[in-house]
FIVO-955447 format. One record per residue (C-alpha): residue in one letter; residue number from 1; x, y, z. Coordinates in steps of 0.02 Angstrom, whole numbers, plus 50000, padded with zeros to 5 digits. Example, Ala and Ser with C-alpha at 12.3 -4.5 7.8 and 13.67 -1.06 7.14 Angstrom:
FIVO-955447
PT   r     k       u       v       w
PT   a     1   50615   49775   50390
PT   s     2   50684   49947   50357
This chain:
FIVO-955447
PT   r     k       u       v       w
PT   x     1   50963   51214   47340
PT   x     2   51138   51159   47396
PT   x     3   51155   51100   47551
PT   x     4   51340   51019   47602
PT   x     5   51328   50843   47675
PT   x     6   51354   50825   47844
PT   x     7   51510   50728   47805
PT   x     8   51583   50881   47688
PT   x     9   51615   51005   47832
PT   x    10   51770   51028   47890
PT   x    11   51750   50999   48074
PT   x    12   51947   51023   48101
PT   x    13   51947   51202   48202
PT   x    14   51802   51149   48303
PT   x    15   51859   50998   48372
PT   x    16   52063   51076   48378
PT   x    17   51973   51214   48481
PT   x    18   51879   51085   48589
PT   x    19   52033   51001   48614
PT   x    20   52139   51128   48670
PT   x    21   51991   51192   48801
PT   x    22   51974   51015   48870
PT   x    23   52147   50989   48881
PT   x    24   52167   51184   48981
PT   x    25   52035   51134   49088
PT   x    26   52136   50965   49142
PT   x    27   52294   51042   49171
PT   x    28   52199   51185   49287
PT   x    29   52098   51055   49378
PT   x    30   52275   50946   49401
PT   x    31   52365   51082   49484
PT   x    32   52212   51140   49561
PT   x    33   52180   50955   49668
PT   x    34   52357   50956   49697
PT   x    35   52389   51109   49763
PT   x    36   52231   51169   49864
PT   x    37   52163   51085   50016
PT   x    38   51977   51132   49952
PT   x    39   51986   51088   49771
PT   x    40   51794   51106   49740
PT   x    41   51769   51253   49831
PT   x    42   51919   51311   49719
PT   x    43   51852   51260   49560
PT   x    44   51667   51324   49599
PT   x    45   51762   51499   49650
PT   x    46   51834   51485   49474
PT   x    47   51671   51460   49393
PT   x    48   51532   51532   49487
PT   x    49   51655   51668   49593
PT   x    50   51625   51797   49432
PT   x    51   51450   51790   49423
PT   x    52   51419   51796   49612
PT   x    53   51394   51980   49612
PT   x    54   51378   52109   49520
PT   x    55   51531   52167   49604
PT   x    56   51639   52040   49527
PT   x    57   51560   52031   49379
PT   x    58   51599   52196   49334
PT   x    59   51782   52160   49415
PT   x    60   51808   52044   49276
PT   x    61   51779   52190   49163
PT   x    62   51897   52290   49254
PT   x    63   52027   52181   49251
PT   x    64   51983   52123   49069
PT   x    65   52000   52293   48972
PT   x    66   52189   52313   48988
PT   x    67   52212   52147   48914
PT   x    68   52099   52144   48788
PT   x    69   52164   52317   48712
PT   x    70   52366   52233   48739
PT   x    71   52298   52085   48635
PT   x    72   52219   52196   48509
PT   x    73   52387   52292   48481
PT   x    74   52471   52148   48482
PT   x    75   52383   52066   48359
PT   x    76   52432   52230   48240
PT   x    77   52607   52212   48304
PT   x    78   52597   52026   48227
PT   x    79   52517   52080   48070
PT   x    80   52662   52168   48011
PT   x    81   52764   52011   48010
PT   x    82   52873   52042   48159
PT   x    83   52853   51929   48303
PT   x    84   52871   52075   48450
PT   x    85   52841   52030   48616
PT   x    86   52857   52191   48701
PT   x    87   52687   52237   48741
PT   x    88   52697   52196   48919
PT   x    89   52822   52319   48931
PT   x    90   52732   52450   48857
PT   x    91   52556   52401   48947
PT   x    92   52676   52406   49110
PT   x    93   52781   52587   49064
PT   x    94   52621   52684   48983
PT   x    95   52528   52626   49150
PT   x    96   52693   52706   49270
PT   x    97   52708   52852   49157
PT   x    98   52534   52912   49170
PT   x    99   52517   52883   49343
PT   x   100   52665   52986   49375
PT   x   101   52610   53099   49272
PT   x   102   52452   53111   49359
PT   x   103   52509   53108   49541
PT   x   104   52651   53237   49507
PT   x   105   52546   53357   49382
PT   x   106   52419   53428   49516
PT   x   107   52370   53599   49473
PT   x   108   52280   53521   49298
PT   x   109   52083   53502   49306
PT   x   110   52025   53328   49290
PT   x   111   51936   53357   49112
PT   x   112   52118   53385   49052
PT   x   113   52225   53272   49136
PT   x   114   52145   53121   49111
PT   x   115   52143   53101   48924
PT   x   116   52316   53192   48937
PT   x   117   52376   53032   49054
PT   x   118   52276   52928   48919
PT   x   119   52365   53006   48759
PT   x   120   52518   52994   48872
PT   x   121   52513   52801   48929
PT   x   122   52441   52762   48738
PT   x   123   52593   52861   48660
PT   x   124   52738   52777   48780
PT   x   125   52664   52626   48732
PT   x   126   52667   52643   48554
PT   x   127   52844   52689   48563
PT   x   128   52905   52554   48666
PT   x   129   52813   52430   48544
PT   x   130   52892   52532   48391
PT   x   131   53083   52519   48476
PT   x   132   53135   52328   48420
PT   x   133   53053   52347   48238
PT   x   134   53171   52509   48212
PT   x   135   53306   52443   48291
PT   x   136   53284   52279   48185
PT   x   137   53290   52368   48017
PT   x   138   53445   52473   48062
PT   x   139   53538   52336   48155
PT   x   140   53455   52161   48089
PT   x   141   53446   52099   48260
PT   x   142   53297   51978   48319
PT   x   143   53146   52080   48372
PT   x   144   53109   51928   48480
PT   x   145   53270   51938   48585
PT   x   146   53245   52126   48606
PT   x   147   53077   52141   48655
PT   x   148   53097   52015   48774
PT   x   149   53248   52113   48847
PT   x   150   53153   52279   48836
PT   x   151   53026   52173   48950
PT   x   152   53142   52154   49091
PT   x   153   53219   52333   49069
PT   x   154   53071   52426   49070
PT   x   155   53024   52317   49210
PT   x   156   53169   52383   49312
PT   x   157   53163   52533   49248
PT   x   158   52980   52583   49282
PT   x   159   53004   52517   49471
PT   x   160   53163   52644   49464
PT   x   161   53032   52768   49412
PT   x   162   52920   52740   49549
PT   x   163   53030   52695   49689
PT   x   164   53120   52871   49647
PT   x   165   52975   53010   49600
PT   x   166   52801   52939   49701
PT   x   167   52854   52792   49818
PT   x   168   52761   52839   49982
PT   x   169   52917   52839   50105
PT   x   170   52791   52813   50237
PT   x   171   52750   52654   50195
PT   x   172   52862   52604   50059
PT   x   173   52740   52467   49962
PT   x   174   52639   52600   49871
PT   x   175   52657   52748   49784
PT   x   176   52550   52927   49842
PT   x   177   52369   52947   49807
PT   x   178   52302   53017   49663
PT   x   179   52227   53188   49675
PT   x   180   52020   53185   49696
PT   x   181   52014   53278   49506
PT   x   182   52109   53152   49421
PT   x   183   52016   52997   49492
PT   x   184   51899   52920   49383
PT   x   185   51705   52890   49478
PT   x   186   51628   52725   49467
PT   x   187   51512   52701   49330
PT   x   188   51380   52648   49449
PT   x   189   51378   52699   49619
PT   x   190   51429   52573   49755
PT   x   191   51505   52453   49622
PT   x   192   51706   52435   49577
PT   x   193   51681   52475   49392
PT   x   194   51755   52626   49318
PT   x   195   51763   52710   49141
């Protein structure tokens, strides 16, 4: 049987990973004493706050998904070659096209207008992300420099969106509900999560 040494194991991405958590972990607990006036109620909010209740646990989740499925297709976006940096803006525009989709579209049942807002925000997306790699190969400009301008334009342009098609003029800070069919239920009653 051969078992590697102790010595023979490369120990480099361990301690390159410990490294770079210890070293997040100073930085947050630097600006963290020097900003708040209750630093370890701040950093035991930061630790224990998520698993406090079941509530917030499952907020975590909520708030998690969106990210996790950005970094997932931008991880593909990177495995092409290209370094494209305009998934925020197509997390951000397939997120205000849907919803205006949904809030405007009213007389569609809820079985079909939620996985039409889903194909919708998922194919708005994909397009955005798909803009500087075309526009790369037929101009040779940096897909860096445009996707980071197509960040701030679809920025601007998706508040233009709102501001001009659901912006509740009575109140001005948030757009009009969503009708009852197109809202998804919680996954478990009384708690934030949703499918």
């Amino acid at each position: 049987m051969n078992i590697k040494k102790l010595a023979d194991w490369n120990y480099f991405p361990v301690v390159r990973m410990l490294a770079v958590i210890v070293i997040a972990f100073t930085i947050v607990f630097i600006i963290i004493f020097a900003v708040s006036e209750t630093p370890v109620r701040a950093i035991d909010s930061l630790f224990l706050g998520p698993v406090s209740s079941m509530n917030n646990f499952l907020d975590v989740f909520s708030y998690m998904v969106p990210l996790v499925f950005t970094a997932l297709g931008m991880n593909l976006v990177l495995k092409s070659g290209l370094f494209n940096l305009a998934s925020d803006s197509a997390l951000y525009m397939g997120a205000v096209i849907s919803a205006v989709m949904v809030i405007l579209i009213v007389p569609v049942p809820g079985i079909i207008i939620l996985p039409l807002a889903i194909i919708t925000a998922g194919t708005i997306g994909a397009g955005i992300n798909m803009l500087p790699a075309l526009i790369r190969r037929y101009t040779g400009a940096s897909e860096i420099v445009i996707s980071l301008m197509f960040n701030f334009i679809f920025f601007y342009f998706g508040q233009f969106i709102i501001r001009e098609t659901v912006l509740d003029a009575r109140t001005g800070n948030h757009s009009y509900a969503f009708p009852a069919e197109a809202r998804i239920p919680p996954i478990f009653a009384g708690l934030s999560l949703i499918i």
